[in-house]
Short mmCIF file of the C-alpha atoms (twelve columns), coordinates in Angstrom:
data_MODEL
# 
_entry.id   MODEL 
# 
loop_
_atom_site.group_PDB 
_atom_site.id 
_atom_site.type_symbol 
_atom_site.label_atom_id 
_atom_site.label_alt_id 
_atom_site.label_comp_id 
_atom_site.label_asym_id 
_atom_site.label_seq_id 
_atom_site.Cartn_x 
_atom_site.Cartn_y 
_atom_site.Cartn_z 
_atom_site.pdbx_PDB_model_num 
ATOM 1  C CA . UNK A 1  199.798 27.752 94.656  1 
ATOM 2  C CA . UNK A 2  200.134 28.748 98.514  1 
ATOM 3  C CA . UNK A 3  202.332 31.441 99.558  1 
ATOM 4  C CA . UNK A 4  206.366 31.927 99.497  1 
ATOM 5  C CA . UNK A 5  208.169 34.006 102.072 1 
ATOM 6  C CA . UNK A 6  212.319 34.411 101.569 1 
ATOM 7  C CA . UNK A 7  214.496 35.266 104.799 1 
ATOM 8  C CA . UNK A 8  217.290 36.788 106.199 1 
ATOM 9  C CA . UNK A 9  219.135 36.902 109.886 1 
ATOM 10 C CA . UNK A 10 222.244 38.036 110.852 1 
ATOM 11 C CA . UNK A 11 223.466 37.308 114.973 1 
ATOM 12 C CA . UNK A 12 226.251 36.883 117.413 1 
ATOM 13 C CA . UNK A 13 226.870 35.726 120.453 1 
ATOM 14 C CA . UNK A 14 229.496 36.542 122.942 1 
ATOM 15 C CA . UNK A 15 230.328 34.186 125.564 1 
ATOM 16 C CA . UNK A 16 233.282 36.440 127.561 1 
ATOM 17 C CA . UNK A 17 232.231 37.063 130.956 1 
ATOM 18 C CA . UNK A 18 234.317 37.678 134.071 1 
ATOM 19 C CA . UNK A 19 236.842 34.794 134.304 1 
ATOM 20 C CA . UNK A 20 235.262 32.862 131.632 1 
ATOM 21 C CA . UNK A 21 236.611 32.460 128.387 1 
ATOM 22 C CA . UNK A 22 233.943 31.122 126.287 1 
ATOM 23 C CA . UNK A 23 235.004 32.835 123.025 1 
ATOM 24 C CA . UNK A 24 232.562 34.382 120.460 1 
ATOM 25 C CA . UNK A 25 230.225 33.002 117.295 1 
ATOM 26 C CA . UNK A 26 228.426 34.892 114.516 1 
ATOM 27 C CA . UNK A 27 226.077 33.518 112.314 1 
ATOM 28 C CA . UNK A 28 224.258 34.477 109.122 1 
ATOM 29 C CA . UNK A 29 221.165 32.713 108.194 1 
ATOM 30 C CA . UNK A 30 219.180 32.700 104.479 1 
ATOM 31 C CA . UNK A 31 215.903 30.843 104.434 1 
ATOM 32 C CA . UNK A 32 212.943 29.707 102.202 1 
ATOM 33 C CA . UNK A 33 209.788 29.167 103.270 1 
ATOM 34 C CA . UNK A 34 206.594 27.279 101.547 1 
ATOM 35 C CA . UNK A 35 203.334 28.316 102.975 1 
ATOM 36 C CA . UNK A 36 201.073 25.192 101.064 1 
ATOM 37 C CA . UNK A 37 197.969 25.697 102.889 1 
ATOM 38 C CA . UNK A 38 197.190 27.451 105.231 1 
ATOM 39 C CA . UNK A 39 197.962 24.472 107.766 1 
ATOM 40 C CA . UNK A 40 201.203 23.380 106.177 1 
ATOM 41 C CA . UNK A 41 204.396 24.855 105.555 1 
ATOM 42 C CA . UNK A 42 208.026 23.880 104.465 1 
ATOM 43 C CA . UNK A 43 211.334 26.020 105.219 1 
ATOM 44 C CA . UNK A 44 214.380 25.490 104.087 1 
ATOM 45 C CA . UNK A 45 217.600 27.253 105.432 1 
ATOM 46 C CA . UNK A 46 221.433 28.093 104.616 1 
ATOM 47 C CA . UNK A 47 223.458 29.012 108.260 1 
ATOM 48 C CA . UNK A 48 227.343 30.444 107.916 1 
ATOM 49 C CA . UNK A 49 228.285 30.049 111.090 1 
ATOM 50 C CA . UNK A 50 231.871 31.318 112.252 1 
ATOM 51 C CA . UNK A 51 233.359 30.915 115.800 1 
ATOM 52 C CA . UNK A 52 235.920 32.586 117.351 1 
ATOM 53 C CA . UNK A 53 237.376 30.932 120.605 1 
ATOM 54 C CA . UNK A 54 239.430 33.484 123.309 1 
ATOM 55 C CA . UNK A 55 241.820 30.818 123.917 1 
ATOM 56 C CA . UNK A 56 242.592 27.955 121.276 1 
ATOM 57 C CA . UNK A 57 245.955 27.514 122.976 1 
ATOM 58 C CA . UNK A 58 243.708 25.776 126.136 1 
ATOM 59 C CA . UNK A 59 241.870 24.083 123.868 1 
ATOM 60 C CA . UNK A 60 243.989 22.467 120.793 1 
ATOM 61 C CA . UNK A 61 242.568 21.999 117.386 1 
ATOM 62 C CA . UNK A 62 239.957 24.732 118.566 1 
ATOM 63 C CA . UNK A 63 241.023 27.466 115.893 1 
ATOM 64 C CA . UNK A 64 238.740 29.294 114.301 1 
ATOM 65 C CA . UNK A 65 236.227 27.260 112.382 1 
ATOM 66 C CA . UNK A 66 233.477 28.069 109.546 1 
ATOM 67 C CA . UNK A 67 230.793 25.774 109.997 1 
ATOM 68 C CA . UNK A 68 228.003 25.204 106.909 1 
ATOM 69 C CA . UNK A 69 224.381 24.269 107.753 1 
ATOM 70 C CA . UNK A 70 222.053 22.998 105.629 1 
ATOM 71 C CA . UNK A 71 218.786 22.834 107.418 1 
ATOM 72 C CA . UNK A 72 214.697 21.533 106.246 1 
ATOM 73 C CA . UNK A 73 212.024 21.395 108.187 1 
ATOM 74 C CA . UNK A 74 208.063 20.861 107.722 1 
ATOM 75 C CA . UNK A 75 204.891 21.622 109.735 1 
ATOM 76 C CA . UNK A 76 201.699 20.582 109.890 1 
ATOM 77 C CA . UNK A 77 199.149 22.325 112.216 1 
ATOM 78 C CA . UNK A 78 196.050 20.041 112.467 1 
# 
């Protein structure tokens, strides 16, 4: 039996500051989680990631990117 829980985050990170050009990244994340017992759990995520650099021509081949995560986990509290 144990208890389900479904999951949703959006966020976004920008890494501009003065003289720095670290570009910018957004994510959405969609999870599953398994509660078994109450001392064990399994999750299970999806991340989108996509980055946005300030300045690819510094960097070459840094473009913008999509980036797909696939993510499990477990946990056991004892």
């Amino acid at each position: 039996s144990g208890a389900w829980e479904i999951a949703a985050r959006y966020s976004s990170i920008d890494l501009e500051d003065s003289g720095y050009t670290g570009g910018e990244e957004d994510n959405i994340t969609l999870g599953v989680n398994w509660y078994a017992t109450p001392n064990v759990r399994f999750m299970a995520n999806y991340i989108r990631a996509s980055t946005d650099p300030s300045s690819p021509d510094a960097f070459p081949g840094t473009g913008d990117e999509d980036v797909n995560i696939f993510q499990v986990r477990s946990q056991i509290d004892f």
